[in-house]
C-alpha positions in Angstrom: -0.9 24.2 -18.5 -1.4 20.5 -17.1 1.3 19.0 -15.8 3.1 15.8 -16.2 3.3 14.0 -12.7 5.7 10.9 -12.5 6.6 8.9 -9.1 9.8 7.4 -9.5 10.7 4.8 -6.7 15.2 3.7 -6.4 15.7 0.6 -4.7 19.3 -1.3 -4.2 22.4 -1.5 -2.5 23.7 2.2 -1.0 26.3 3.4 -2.7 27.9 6.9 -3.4 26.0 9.7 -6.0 23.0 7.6 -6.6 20.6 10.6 -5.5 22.5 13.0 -7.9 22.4 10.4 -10.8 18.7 10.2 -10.7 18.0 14.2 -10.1 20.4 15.1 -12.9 18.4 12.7 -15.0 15.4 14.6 -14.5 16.6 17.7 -15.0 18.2 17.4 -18.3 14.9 15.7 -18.6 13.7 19.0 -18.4 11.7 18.2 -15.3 11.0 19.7 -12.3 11.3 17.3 -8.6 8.5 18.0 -6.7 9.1 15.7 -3.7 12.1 13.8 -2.7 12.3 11.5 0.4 15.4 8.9 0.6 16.0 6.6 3.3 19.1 3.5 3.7 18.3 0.7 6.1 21.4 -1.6 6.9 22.8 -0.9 3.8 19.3 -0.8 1.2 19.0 2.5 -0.4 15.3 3.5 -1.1 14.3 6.9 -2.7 11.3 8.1 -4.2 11.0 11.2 -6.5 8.2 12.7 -8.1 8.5 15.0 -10.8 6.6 17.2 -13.2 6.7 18.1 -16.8 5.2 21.4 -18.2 6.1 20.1 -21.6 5.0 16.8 -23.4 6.7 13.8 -22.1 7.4 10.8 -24.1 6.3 8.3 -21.3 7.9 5.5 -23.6 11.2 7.2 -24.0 11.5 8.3 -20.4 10.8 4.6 -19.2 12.8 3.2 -21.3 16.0 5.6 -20.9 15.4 5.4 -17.0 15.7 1.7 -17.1 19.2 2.1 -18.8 20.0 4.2 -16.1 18.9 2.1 -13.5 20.8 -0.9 -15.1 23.9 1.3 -14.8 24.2 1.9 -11.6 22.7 -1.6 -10.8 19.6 -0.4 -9.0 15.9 -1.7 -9.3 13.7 1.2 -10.9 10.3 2.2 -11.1 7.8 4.4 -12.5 4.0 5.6 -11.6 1.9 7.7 -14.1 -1.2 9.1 -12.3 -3.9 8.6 -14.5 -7.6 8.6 -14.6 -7.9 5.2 -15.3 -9.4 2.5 -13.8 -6.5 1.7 -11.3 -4.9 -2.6 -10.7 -5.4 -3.1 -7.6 -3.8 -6.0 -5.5 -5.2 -7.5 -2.3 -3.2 -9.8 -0.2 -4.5 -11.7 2.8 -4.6 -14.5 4.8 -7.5 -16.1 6.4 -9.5 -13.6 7.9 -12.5 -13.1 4.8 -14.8 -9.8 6.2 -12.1 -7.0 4.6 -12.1 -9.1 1.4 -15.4 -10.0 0.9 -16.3 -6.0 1.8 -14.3 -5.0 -0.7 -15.5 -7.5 -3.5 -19.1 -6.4 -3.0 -17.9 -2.8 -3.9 -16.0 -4.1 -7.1 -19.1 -6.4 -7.9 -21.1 -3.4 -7.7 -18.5 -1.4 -9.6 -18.4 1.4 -7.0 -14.3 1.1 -7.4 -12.5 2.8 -9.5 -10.1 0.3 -9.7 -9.5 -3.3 -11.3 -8.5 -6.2 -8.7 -6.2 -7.8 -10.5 -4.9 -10.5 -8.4 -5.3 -11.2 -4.6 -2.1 -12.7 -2.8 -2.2 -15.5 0.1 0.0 -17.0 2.8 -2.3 -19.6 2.5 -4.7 -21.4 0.8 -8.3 -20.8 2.7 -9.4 -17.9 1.1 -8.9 -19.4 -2.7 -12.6 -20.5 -3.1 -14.0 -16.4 -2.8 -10.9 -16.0 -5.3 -11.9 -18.6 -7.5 -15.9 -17.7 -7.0 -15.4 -14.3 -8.2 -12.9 -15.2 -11.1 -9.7 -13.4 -9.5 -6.3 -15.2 -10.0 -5.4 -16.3 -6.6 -1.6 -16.4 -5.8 -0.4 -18.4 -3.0 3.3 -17.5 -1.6 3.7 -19.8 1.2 7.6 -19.1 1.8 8.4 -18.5 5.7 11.5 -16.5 4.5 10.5 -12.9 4.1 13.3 -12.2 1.5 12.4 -15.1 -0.8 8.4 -14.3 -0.2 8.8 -10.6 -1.2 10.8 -11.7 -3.9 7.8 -13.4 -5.5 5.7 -11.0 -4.7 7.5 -8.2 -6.3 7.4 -10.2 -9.7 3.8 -10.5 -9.2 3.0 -6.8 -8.6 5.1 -6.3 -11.8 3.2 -9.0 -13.8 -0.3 -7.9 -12.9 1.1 -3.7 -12.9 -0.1 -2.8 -9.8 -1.0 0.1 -8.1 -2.2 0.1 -5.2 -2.0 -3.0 -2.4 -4.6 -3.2 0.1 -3.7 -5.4 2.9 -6.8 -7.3 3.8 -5.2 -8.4 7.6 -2.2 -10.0 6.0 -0.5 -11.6 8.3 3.3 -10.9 7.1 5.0 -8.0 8.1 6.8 -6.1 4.4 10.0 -5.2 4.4 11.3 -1.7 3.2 13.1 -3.7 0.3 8.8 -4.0 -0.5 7.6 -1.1 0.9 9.9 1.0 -1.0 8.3 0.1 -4.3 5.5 1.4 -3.1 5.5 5.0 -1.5 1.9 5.8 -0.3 0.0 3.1 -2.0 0.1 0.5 0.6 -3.0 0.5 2.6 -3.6 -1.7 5.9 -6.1 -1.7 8.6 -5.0 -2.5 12.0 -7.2 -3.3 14.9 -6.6 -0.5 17.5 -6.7 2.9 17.7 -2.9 3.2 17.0 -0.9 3.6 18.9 -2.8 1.6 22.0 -2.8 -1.9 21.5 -0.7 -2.7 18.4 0.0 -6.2 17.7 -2.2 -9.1 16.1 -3.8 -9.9 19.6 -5.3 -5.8 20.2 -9.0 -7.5 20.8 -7.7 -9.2 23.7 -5.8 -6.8 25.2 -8.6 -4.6 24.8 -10.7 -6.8 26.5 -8.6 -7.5 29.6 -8.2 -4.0 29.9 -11.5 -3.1 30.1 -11.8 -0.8 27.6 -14.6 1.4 27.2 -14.1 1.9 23.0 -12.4 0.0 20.9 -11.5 1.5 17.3 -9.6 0.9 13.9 -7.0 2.8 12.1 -6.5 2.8 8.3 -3.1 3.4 7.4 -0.6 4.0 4.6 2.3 1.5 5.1 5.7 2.4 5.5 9.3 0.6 6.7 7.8 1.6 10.0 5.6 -1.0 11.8 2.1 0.7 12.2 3.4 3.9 12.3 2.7 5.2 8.5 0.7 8.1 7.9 -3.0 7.7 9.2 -5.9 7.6 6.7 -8.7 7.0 9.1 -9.7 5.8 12.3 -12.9 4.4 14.2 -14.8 3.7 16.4 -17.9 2.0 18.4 -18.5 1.7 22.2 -18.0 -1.4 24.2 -20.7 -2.3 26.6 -19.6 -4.2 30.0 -21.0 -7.3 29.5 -19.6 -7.6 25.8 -17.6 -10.5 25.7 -14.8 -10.9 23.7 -16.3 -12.4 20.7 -18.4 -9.9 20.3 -15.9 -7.0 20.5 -14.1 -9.0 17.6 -17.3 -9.2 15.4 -18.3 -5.5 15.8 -14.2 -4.9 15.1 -13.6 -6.7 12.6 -16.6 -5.4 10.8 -15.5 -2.0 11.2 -12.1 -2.6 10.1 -13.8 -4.4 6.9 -15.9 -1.0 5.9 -12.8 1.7 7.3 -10.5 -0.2 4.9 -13.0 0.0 1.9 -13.3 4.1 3.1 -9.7 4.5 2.6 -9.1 1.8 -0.4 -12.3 4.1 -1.9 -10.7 7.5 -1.9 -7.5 6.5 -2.9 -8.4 5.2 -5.8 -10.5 8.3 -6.6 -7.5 10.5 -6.2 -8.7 12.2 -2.9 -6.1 11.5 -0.7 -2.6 13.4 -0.3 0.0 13.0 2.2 2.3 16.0 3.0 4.5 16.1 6.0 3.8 12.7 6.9 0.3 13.5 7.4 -2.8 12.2 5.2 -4.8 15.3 3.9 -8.1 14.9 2.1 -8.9 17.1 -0.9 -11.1 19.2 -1.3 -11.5 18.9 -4.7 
């Protein structure tokens, strides 16, 4: 019999019996909890659940009935339904253009299975491909993290997204954002994590000498560049590269491992157990 699979994601203040309020709910539900994971961070409670149904679920009702839950013990509540459906898929970046452009070609060509819905800026300089390609275009400028995330979130609601790729966005998410978001999160990061993290890995690649510099797709979590790995890599630096050039051949290699991992998430190929990305083989 196929099962029901729903991702249920708890955000808000920690408090007493909020992991038992939401797996009671589910198993009066007559549903099974497949995974748990829980985490609190200076007082934020996150927790995602996801659970199965052997019998028909009234996706409505359990929404619905969730919500009142989550609205009695004051907590911001979520839901995912896998489907195989054409997936909303939410970019946000900055000014860099190669990882976004990359990934527009694929959607022109319609080699995604997945809808981008909106793509989010820090900034204005990347509105024009937006605006070219007929994607709304949402600027959230605000240097505070907490108000910026805050806009966000409403956004990802408005357009129902599910997945978010980080086309080198600039900002670093908070688990209040991450949270939401368990696993669908993608960013590319310029290194072969965990050697040269940081926004300037080119250059310390370069005055280092380095013989190979790589790229590392990544699922995002509340820890910085240390979420499970999708894919990495790689091409091979000659010496008298100079550092221009290691960034061209980099950031066109982050542009195409990003699509790679963007790509098979959308077609339901990855899984992550254990912390640890696993492809299926089916």
């Amino acid at each position: 019999m196929r099962k029901t699979v729903i991702g249920i994601t708890v955000v808000g203040n920690d408090k007493e019996g909020i992991v038992a309020a939401f797996t009671n709910f589910v198993f009066e539900k007559g549903g099974n909890i497949e995974k748990v994971n829980q985490n609190v961070i200076k007082g934020l409670f996150g927790m995602y659940l996801e659970v199965s149904f052997t019998k028909q679920v009234n996706i409505n009702q359990f929404d619905s009935e969730i919500q009142s839950l989550a609205k009695k013990e004051e907590m911001d509540v979520s839901t995912h339904h896998e489907t195989n459906s054409q997936k909303n898929i939410a970019i946000f970046v900055t000014k860099e253009p190669l990882c976004l452009e990359t990934i527009l070609v694929d959607s022109k060509k319609r080699l995604l299975k997945g809808n981008i819905s909106v793509i989010v800026g820090t900034e204005n300089t990347l509105e024009p491909i937006a605006k070219k390609e007929k994607i709304p275009f949402i600027i959230v400028e605000e240097k505070n993290q907490e108000k910026a995330e805050a806009k966000i979130i409403e956004i990802c609601k408005k357009y129902d997204i599910d997945l978010i790729a980080l086309a080198r966005y600039m900002r670093i998410l908070t688990p209040n954002f991450v949270w939401r978001y368990p696993n669908r999160i993608i960013n590319i990061h310029p290194s072969l994590l965990p050697a040269f993290p940081g926004a300037m890995a080119y250059a310390q690649a370069y005055e280092r000498g380095t013989k190979i510099v790589g790229v590392t797709s990544h699922y995002v979590t509340e820890n910085l560049d240390q979420g499970p790995i999708i894919f990495q890599d790689s091409f091979k630096v000659d010496p008298n590269d100079s550092l221009e050039e290691i960034k061209t051949k980099g950031q066109q290699l982050e542009a195409q491992t990003l699509l790679k991992a963007v790509k098979m998430h959308l077609e339901n190929k990855l899984e992550v157990r254990w912390r640890k990305v696993h492809i299926k083989s089916k």
